[in-house]
N, C-alpha and C positions, 0 to 999 in steps of 0.2 A: 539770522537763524530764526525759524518758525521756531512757534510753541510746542509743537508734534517733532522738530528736529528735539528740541531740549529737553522733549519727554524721553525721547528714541535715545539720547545721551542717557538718561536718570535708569532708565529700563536697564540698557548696556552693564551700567557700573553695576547696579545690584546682584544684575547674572552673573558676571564675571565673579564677584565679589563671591556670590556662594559658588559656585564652582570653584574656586580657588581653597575653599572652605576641608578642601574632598579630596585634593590633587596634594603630593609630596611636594616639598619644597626644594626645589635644585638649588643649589652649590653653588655653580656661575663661575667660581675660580679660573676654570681651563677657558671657559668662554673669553672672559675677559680680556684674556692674554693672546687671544687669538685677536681677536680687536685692537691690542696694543698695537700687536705684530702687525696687519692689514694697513693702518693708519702710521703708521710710521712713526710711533712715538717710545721716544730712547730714554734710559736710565738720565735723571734729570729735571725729565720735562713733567710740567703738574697735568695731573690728569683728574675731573672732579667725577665722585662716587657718590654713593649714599649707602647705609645701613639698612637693608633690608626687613621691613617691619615683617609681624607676622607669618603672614601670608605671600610677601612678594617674593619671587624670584630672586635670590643673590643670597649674602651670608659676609658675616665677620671674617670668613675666611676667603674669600672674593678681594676681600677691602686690604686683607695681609697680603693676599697672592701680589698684587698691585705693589705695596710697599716693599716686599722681597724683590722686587724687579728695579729698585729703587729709584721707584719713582716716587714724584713728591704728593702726597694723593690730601687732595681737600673734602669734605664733609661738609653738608649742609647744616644751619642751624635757624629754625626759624625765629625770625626776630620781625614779630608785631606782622604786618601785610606781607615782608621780604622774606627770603631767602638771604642769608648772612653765610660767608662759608670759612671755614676753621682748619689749619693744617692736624691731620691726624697722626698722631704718633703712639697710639696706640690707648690713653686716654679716654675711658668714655664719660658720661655722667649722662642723666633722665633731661631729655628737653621737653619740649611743648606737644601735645597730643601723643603723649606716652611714648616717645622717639629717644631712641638714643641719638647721642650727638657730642662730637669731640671735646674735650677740656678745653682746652688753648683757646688761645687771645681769636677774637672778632679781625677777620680782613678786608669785612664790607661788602658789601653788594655784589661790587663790578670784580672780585676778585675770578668771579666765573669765566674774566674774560682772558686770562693767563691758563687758562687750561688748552692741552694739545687735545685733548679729547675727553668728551661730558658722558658718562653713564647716567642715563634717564631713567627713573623708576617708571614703569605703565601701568595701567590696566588691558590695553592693547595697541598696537601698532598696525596702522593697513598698510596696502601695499605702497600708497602714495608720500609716507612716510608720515600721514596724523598719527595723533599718539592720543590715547584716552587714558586723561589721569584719575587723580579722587578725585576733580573737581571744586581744590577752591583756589585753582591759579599760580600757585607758587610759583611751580617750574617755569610754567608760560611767560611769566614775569622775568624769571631770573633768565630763561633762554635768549630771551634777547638782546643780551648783555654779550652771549658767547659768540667766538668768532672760530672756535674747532669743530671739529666732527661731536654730531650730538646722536648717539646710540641707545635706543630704546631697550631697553629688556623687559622680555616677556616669557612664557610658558610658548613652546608651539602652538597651541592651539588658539592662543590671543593672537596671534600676525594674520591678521583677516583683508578680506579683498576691500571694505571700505569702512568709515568709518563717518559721522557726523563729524562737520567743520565750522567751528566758529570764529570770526573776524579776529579773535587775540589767539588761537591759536598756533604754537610755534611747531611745524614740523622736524621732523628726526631726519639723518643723513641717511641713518641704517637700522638695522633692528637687529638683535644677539637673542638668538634660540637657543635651548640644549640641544636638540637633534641638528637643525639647520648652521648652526654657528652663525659667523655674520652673514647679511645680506645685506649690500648699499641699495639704496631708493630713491628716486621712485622705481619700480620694477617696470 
């Protein structure tokens, strides 16, 4: 990637960032379960989430919609460089960069790769299925551990037609909108 791609990233994230700043925060509940449904994953099977900061798309009640369908839902916990992930049971406690993050015991790294299907925090998703995160790796790290469907969520207006791509980059299967629902990708 040029220097003008990695600025054209840094540019991205601060736009999206303040326009995110502006916009209401959806739910993502009903989405979700639309996702379950589409991908074919049954009471049972682990499907890994994350808690919603801020600003991002989803909610604590997204993370229960999940668990009422009982399914076994894991939660991110950042630990040093990694992504570490933890069965949620409802538990929270303050992690690392102001995140909330499950109680319960550490499962390690690679437990991303027992997931039937990965909900991906973004900042955007294009059509080809990049995904723009904050930008310091985690996901990208921990995605390629996964071996399910990994599902972007965004606001409508982040599913854009492309996006800057860099070599550790891991693409999304699909992307989950609140007007669009799911879309699989590439389109």
């Amino acid at each position: 990637m040029t220097s003008g791609e990695r600025d054209r990233k840094l540019t991205l994230r601060a736009r999206l960032r303040a326009l995110r700043r502006n916009e209401p925060v959806p739910d993502m509940s009903a989405e979700v379960l639309l996702a379950v449904a589409a991908f074919g994953v049954s009471a049972g099977q682990t499907v890994c989430a994350y808690l919603a900061s801020r600003f991002e798309p989803g909610s604590l009640a997204m993370v229960e919609a999940l668990r009422s369908h009982g399914l076994r839902v894991l939660l991110p916990v950042v630990a040093g460089a990694e992504l570490d992930w933890a069965v949620h049971d409802g538990s929270l406690r303050a992690g690392a960069f102001g995140l909330r993050e499950p109680a319960g015991p550490l499962l390690g790294v690679g437990a991303v790769a027992s997931a039937a299907l990965v909900l991906v925090p973004a900042l955007a998703v294009d059509h080809a299925g990049v995904r723009l995160g904050k930008g310091g790796g985690y996901y990208d790290r921990a995605l390629r551990l996964s071996t399910g469907p990994l599902v972007g969520v965004v606001r409508d207006p982040e599913f854009v037609p492309s996006l800057p791509e860099e070599p550790h980059d891991v693409r999304v299967h699909a992307v989950l909108t609140p007007s669009l629902g799911l879309v699989r990708l590439p389109l």
